[in-house]
N, C-alpha and C positions, 0 to 999 in steps of 0.2 A: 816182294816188290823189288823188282832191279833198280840198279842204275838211270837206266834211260825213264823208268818212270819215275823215281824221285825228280830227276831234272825238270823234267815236264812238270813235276805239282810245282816245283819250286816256281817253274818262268810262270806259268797258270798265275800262283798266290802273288808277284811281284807283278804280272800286268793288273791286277784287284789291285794291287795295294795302290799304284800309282795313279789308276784311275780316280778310286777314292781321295789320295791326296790331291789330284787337281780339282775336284768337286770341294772338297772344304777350303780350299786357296780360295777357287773364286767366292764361295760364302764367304770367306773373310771380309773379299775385298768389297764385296756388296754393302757387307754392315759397316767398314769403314767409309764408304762412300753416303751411307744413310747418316752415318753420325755427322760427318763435316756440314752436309745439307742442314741437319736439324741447329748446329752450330751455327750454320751460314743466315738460317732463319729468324733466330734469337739476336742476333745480332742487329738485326735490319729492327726487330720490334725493340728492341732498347735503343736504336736510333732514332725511332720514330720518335718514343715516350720522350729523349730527351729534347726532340727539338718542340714537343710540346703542342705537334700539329691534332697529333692522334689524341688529345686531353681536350683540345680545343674543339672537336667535332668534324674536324676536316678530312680526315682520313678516316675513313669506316673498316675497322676490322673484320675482313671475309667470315661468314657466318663457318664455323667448322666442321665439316663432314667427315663422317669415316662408316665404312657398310658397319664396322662394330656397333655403331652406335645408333644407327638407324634400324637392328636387329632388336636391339634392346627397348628402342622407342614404341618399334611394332608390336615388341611382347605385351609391353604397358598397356597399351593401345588396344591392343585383341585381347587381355584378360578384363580390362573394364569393358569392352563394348559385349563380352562372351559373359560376364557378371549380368548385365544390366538385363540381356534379353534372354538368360535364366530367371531373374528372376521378375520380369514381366509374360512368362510364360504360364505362372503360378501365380500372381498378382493380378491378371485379366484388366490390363492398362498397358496403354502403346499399341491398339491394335492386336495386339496378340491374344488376347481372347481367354476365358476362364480354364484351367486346368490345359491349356495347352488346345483347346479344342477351338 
């Protein structure tokens, strides 16, 4: 390996390196930008609690969603309804008929 090819791996592995560096910067700043949010959020609900409107019934806390949890609702969800009509396939109740038939 010459000269001019070490150079070249060197500038090659320093534009990786740099590119990488600016992909984790900006992950930083995302996640500090998600914390102040989640901060900013917390804040507003213990302003709420304290003036005492949200204990009173006048402010309705937004029902929570996140696709996580609506994943997890659906598993529930689909192992009981997937439970029930195994075993009315072998029970011949629900319409489903004796032995599956």
């Amino acid at each position: 390996m010459n000269s001019a090819e070490k150079k070249l791996k060197r500038k090659l592995q320093r534009i990786k390196n740099a590119k990488q560096a600016m992909i984790f910067q900006h992950a930083e700043l995302h996640e500090e930008n998600r914390e102040k949010e989640r901060e900013r959020e917390e804040s507003l609900r213990e302003a709420a609690k304290k003036s005492g409107r949200a204990a009173a019934g006048k402010i309705e806390a937004p029902a929570v969603w996140s696709a996580k949890m609506q994943e997890i609702r659906n598993k529930i969800d689909g192992k009981k309804r997937m439970a029930e009509e195994r075993w009315n396939r072998f029970a011949g109740t629900d319409d489903a008929g004796a032995m599956g038939r």
